[in-house]
C-alpha positions in Angstrom: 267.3 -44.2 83.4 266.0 -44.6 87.0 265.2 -40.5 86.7 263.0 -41.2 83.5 261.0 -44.5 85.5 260.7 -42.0 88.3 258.5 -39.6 86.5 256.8 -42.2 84.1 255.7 -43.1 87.6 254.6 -39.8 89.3 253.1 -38.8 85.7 250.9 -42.4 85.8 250.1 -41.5 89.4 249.0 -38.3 88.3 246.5 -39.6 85.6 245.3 -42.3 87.8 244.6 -39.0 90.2 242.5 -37.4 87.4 240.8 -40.8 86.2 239.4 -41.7 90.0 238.5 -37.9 90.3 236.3 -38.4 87.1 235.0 -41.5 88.7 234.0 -39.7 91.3 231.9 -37.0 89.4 230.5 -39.6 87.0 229.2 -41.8 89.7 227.8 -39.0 91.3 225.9 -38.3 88.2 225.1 -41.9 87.8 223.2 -42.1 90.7 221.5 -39.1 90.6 219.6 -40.5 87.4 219.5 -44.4 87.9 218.7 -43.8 91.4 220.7 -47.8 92.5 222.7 -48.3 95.7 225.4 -49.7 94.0 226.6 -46.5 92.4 226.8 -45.2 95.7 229.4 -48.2 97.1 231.1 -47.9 93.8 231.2 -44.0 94.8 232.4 -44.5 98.3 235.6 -47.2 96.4 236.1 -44.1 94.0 236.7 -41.3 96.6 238.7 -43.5 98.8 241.2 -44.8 95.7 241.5 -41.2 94.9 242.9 -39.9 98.5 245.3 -43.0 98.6 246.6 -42.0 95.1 247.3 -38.4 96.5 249.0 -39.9 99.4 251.2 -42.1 96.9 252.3 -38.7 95.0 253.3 -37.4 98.0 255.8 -40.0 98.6 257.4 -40.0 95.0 257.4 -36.2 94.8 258.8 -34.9 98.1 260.2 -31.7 96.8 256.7 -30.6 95.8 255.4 -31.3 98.9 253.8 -28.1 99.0 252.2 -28.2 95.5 251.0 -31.6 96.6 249.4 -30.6 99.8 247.6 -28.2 98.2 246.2 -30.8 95.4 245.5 -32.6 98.0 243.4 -30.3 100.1 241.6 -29.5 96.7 240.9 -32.8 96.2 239.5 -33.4 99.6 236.9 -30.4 99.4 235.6 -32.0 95.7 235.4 -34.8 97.4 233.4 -33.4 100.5 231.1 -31.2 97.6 230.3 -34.7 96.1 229.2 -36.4 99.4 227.4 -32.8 99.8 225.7 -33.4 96.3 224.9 -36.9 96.4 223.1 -36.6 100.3 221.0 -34.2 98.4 220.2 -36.2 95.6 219.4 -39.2 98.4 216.5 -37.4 99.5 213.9 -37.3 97.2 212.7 -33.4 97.1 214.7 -31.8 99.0 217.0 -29.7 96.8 218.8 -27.7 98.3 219.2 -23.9 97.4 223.3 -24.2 96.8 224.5 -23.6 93.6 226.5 -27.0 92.8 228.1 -26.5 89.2 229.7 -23.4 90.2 231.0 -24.9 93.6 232.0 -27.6 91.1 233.4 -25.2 88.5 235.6 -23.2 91.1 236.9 -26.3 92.5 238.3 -27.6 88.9 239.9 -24.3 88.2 242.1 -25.2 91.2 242.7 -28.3 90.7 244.0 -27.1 87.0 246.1 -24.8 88.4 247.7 -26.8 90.6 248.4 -29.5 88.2 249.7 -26.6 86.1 251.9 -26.0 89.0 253.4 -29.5 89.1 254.0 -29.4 85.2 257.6 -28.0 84.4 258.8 -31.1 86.8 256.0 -33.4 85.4 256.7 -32.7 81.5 258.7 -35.8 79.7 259.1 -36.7 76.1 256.3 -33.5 75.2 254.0 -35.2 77.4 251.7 -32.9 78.8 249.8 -33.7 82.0 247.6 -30.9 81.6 245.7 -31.4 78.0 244.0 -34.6 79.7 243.3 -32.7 82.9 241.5 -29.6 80.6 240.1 -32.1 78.7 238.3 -34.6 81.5 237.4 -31.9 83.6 235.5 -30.0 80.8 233.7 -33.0 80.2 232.9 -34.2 83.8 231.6 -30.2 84.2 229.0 -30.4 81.3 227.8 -33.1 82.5 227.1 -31.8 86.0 225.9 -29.0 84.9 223.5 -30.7 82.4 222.1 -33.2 84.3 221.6 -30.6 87.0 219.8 -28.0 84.8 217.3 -30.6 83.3 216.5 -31.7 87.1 215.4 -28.4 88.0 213.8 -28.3 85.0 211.8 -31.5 85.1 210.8 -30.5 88.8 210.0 -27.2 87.6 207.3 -28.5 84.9 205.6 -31.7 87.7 205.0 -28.9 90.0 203.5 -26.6 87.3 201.5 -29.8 86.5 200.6 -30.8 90.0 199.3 -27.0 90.8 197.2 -26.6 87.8 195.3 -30.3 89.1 195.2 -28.5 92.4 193.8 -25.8 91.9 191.3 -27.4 88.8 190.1 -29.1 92.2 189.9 -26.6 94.7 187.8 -24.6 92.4 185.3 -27.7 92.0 185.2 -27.5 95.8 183.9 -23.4 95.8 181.8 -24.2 92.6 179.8 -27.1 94.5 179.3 -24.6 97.9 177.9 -21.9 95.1 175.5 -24.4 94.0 174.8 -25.7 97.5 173.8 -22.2 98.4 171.9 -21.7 95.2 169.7 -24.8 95.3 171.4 -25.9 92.0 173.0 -29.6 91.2 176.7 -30.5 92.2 179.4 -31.0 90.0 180.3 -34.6 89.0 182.7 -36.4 92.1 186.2 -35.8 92.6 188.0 -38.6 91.9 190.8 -40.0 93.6 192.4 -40.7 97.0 193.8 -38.0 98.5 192.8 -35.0 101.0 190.9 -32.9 98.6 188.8 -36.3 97.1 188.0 -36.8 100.9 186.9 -33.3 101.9 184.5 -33.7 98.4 183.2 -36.9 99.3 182.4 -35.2 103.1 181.0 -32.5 101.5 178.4 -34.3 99.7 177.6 -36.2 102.4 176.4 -32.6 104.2 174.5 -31.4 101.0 172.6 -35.2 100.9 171.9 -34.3 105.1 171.4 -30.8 104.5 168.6 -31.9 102.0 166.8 -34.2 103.9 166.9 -31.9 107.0 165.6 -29.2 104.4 162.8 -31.4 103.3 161.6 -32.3 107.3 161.9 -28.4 107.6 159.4 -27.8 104.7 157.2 -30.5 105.6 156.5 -29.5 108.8 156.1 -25.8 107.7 153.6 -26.6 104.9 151.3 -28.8 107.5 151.5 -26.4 110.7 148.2 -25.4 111.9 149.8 -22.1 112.9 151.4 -19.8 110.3 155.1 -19.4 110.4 156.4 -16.4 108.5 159.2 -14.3 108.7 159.2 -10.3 108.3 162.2 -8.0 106.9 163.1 -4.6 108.8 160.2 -2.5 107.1 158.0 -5.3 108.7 157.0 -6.5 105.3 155.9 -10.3 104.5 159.0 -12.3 103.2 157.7 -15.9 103.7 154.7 -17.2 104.7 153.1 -21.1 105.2 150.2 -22.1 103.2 148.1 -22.1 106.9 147.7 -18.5 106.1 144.6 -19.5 103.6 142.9 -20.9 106.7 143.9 -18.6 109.2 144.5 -15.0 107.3 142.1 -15.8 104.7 144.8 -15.2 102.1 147.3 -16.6 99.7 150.8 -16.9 100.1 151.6 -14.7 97.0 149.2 -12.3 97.6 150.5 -11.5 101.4 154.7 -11.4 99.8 156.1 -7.7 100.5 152.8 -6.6 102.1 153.2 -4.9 105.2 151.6 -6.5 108.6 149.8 -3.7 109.4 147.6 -4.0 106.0 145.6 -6.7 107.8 145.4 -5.6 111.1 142.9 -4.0 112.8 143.1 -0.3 112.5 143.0 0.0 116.6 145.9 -2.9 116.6 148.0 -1.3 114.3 150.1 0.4 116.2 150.6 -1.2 119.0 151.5 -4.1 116.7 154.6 -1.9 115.4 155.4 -1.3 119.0 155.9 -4.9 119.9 157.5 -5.7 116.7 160.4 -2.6 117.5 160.6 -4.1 121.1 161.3 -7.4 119.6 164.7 -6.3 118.6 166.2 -6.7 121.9 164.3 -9.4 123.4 162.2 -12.0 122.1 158.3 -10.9 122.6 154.6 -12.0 122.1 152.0 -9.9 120.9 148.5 -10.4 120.9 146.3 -8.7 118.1 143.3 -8.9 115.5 143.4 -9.2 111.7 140.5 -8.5 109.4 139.3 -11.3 106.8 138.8 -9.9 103.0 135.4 -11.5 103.9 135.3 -8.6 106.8 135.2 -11.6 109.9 138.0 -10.4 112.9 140.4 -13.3 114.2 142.4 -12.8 117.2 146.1 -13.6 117.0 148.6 -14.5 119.4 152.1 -14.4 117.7 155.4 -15.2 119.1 158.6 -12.9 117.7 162.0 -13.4 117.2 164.7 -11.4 115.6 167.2 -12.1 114.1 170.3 -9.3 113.6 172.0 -11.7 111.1 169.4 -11.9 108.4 168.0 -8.7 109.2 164.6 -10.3 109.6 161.6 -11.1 112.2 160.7 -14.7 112.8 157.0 -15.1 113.9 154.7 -17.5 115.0 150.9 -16.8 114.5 148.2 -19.2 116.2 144.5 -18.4 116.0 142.9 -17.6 119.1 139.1 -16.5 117.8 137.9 -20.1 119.7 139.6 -19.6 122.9 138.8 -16.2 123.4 135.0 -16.4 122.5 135.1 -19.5 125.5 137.1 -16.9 127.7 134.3 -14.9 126.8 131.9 -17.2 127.7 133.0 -18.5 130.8 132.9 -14.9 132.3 129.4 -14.9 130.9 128.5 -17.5 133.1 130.3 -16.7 136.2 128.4 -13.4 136.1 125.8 -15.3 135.5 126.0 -17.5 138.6 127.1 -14.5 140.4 124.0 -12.8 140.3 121.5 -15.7 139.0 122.3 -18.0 141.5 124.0 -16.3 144.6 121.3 -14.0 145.3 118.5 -16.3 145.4 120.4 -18.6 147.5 120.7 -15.7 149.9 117.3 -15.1 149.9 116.4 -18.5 150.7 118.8 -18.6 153.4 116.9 -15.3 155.0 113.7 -17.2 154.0 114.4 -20.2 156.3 115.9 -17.9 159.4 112.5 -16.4 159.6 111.2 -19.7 159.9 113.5 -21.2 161.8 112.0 -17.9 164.1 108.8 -19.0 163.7 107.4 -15.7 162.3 104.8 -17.6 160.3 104.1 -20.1 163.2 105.4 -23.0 165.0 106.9 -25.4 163.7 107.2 -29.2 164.7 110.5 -31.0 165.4 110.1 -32.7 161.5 109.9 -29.3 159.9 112.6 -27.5 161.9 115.0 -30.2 160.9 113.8 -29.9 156.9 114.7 -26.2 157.4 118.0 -27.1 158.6 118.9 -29.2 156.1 117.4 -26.8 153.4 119.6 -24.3 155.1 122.7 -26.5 154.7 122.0 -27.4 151.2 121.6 -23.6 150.1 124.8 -22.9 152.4 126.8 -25.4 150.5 125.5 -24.3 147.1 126.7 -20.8 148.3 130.1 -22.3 149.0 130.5 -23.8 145.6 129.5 -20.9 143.9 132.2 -18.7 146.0 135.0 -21.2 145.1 134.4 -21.0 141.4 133.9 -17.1 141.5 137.4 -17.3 143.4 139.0 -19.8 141.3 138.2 -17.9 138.2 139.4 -14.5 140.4 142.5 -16.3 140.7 143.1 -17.7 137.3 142.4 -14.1 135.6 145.0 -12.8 138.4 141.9 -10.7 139.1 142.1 -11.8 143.1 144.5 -9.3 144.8 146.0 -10.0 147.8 145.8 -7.6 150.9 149.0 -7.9 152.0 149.0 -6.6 155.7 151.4 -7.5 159.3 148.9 -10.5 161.4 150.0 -13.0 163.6 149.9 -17.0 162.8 148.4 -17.6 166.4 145.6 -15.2 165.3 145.3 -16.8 161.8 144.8 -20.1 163.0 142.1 -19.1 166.0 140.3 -17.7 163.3 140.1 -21.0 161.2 140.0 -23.5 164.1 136.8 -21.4 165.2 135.5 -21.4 161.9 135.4 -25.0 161.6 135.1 -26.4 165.6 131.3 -26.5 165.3 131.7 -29.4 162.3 134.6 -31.1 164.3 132.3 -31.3 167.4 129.8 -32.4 165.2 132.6 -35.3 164.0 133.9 -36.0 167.1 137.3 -35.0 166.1 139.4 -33.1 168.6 141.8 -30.1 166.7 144.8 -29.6 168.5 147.3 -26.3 167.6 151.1 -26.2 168.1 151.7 -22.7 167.6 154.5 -20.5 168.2 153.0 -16.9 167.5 155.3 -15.4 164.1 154.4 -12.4 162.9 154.0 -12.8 158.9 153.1 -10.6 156.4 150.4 -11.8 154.2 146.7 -11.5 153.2 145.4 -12.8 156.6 141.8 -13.8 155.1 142.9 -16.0 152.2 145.4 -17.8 154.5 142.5 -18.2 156.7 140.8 -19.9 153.6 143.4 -22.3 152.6 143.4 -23.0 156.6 139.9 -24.1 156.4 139.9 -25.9 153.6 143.1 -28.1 154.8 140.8 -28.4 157.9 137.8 -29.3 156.4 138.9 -31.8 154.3 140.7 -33.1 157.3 137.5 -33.2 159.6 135.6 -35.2 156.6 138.4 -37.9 155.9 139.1 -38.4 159.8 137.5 -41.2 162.0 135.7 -40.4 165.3 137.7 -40.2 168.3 141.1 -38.9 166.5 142.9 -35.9 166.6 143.7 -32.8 163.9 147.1 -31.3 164.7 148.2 -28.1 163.1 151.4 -27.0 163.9 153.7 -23.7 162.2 157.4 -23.7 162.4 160.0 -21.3 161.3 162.6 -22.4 158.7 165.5 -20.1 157.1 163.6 -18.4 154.6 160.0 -19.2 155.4 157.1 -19.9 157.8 155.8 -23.7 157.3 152.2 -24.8 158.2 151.0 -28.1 158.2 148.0 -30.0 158.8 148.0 -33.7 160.1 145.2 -36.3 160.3 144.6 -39.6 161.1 142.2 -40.3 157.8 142.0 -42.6 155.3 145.0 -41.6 153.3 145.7 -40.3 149.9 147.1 -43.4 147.5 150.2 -42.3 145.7 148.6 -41.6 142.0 146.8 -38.5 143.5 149.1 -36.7 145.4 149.9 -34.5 142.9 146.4 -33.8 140.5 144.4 -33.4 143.8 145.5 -29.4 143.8 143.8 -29.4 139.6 140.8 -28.2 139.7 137.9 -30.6 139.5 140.2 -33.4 140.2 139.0 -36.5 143.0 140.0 -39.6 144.2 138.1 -42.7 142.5 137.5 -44.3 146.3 133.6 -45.0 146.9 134.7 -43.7 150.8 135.6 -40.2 149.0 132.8 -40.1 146.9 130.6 -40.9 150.2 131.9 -38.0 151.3 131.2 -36.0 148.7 133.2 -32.8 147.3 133.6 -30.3 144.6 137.1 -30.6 143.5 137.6 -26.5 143.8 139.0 -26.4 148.1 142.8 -27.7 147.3 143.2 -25.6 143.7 142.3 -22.9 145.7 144.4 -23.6 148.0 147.3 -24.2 145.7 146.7 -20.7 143.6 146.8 -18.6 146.8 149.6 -20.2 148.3 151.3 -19.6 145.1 150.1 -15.9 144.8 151.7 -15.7 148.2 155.3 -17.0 146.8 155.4 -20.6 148.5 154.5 -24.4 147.3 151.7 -26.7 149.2 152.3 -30.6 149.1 151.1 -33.8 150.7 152.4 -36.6 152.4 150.6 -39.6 153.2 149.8 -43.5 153.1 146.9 -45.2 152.9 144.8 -45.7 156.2 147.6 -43.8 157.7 146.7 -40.2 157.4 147.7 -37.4 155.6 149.8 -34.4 156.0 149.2 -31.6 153.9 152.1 -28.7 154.5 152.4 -25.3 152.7 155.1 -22.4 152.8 154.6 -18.9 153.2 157.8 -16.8 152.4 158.8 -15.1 155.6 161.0 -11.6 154.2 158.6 -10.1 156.6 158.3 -12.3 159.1 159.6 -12.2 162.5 158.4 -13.4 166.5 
């Protein structure tokens, strides 16, 4: 009797075994589809009941000790597969590649054939432990298996779902940059919140800036006074701004794929496609004539750019048929002043020496000093008319300095003896502190912008008060400079006194008297020379007017 209540015992031990390893599988299984933390405490309860009941089987069935151990190490890696099975299923997305149902499957074979082991010892009354086992296990494996298989499947079919939306949307994106490049419409918005709805919304928000920035572009194109037009590689017209009508005499339409050289002079041809080649490498400008259907010339004056990416030359063409006919007209005078003017004055000059000699009679004290101040008149009119021939010299880059090895002592003697008859005259006493540097320059035309500096000087100075003029060596140049004890130069001038024509509103300056020619002079050959020429000065305090003369070639 107490042999019978023995097994009835291990065999209810044994289904409770079988039932709490179901449990285990179902809850797994449970949770995977209602997703609740409850079904994973309940899980944890499960797995735990099932290693005590292995442990209880043990004790009641020590002669299988073996067979048991082996149960229970079975039982042990189910369990740890489970735990395996349900981390996975806690994390949302991150299947894992392992096949479960057959880990699953092989498992349950063992377990079978241990149970199949224990069942000539376990077999009472035809009970067979192993007909429930078969039976529960087959069951808890379709379900696995099942629920398994339609979770791949239902992932399988979202992320067909959420690729076709993806890509629907991507290629909305390169349909839109199409347009854009086309000039055509955009498709309606993308809608939504997400990465792809943002980089639409951003890209509209460039085509609505790349519009307006369009629109300033053609604005200021269409209302240039210069034409702006671009070229391709044969040199043919591509684009062209409506300011050709003025300037070209022709239509837009009419000028499209016709080569440059079809309006050009025939004489400018050529040297036109010269520049244009030349462009290539470095940006250029390019002067040249065009020929009006109504057969009139205009100058041009184009700036070039190329450009190897579009393959294309970018030029712009301003009109310079105004400018050069007053070029032309300017020389026209100063030839005409040259030889109008100049030469009489130099006869008049002669003139008044041979009466000053008194080749056609004495004449009184009154009329000697009338010929002395006609003298000075016509000698100042001669000085005028030398600085604008030398200014206009020197903006055509038509004067050309002779360079040659001189002495500073020797270039100031010569100025200081120039102009000590007028500073004896002014009672002003020049005083030079000179040590002698040999220099290579044009020594006339720094004998010039001497004078000038010394002149002006004399004129500005009070009686009584001293000129100093001094030249000192510095790294890379010699410096001169030229003090006085004058009126000063207020602050707004110091810089447009070296413009031509330029004075200082003072009545004491316009007492004075001056052309406005001596300091641009000054400025343009100290320039051509390679060094700069300021002032310093404050009012009723004097001036000092300092200019550099690079010194390569210098040396004491």
């Amino acid at each position: 009797m107490l042999a019978i209540l023995h097994h009835v015992e291990i065999i209810e031990t044994i289904n409770q075994i079988i039932q709490d390893e179901r449990t285990c599988q179902l809850l797994v299984v449970r949770q995977q589809w209602l997703e609740n933390t409850r079904g994973e405490q309940e899980y944890k309860e499960a797995s735990r009941q099932l290693l005590t009941d292995i442990r209880s089987l043990k004790k009641l069935t020590p002669e299988n000790r073996k067979t048991i151990e082996g149960l229970a190490d079975t039982t042990e890696k189910l369990i740890d597969l489970l735990n395996q099975l349900q981390s996975t299923i806690n994390r949302p997305g991150s299947m894992s590649e392992r096949n479960f149902p057959k880990e699953i499957s092989s498992l349950e074979e063992l377990f079978l054939r241990t149970t199949t082991a224990l069942r000539p010892e376990l077999t009472i009354c035809g009970f067979k432990i192993d007909d429930r086992l078969t039976q529960n296990s087959r069951m808890i494996k379709f379900i696995v298996v099942s629920s398994l298989t339609l979770n791949m499947v239902v992932s399988l079919l979202l992320a067909i779902a959420f690729n076709m939306s993806t890509t629907r949307r991507l290629l909305s994106l390169a349909e839109n940059s199409e347009r854009l490049a086309k000039g055509a419409s955009l498709l309606p918005p993308i809608g939504g919140n997400d990465e792809i709805s943002t980089v639409d919304r951003a890209f509209r928000n460039m085509a609505v800036a790349l519009e307006k920035a369009e629109s300033r572009e053609r604005a200021m194109i269409n209302n240039a006074i210069d034409v702006i037009c671009s070229l391709n590689s044969d040199m043919q017209f591509v684009s062209i701004s409506p300011s050709c009508r003025t300037i070209l005499g022709r239509e837009p339409q009419e000028l499209q794929k016709q080569p440059i050289t079809a309006i050009c002079l025939t004489e400018d041809a050529q040297s036109v496609v010269t520049k244009l080649k030349s462009a290539r490498s470095e940006s250029n400008t390019l002067e040249f004539r065009i020929v009006k259907p109504d057969g009139s010339v205009c100058e041009i004056l184009a700036s070039i750019l190329w450009s190897a990416t579009q393959q294309e030359y970018f030029m712009v063409m301003h009109d310079m048929s105004v400018r050069k006919s007053l070029e032309r007209l300017k020389q026209h005078i100063v030839a005409l002043i040259s030889h109008e003017l100049r030469t009489p004055l130099t006869s008049i000059r002669a003139f008044l020496a041979i009466l000053s000699s008194n080749a056609f009679g004495e004449l009184n004290e009154e009329g000697l000093i009338n010929v002395s101040r006609i003298d000075t008149e016509a000698l100042r009119l001669i000085g005028l008319i030398n600085d604008l021939l030398d200014m206009e010299r020197l903006e055509a880059s038509q004067l050309a300095l002779l360079r040659s090895s001189t002495s500073t002592d020797l270039v100031l003697a010569r100025a200081v003896n120039a102009v000590l008859p007028i500073a004896d005259q002014a009672e002003v006493i020049i005083e030079t502190q000179v040590e002698s540097f040999s220099i290579f320059a044009d020594e006339d035309r720094l004998v010039q912008v001497l004078i000038n500096l010394l002149s002006n000087a004399i004129k500005y100075s009070p009686r009584k008060t001293k000129i100093v003029v001094n030249v000192a060596e510095e790294p890379e140049q010699l410096v001169f400079t030229v003090s006085d004890q004058g009126c000063g130069i207020p602050p707004q001038y110091r810089l447009s006194i070296f413009e031509k024509f330029q004075q200082i509103e003072s009545a004491e300056y316009h007492r004075k008297g001056s052309t406005g020619l001596g300091l641009a002079i000054c400025k343009a050959i100290v320039e051509q020379h390679g060094g700069k020429i300021e002032v310093e000065s404050k009012s009723d305090n004097g001036s000092v007017f300092r200019f550099t003369i690079p010194h390569t070639h210098a040396h004491r």
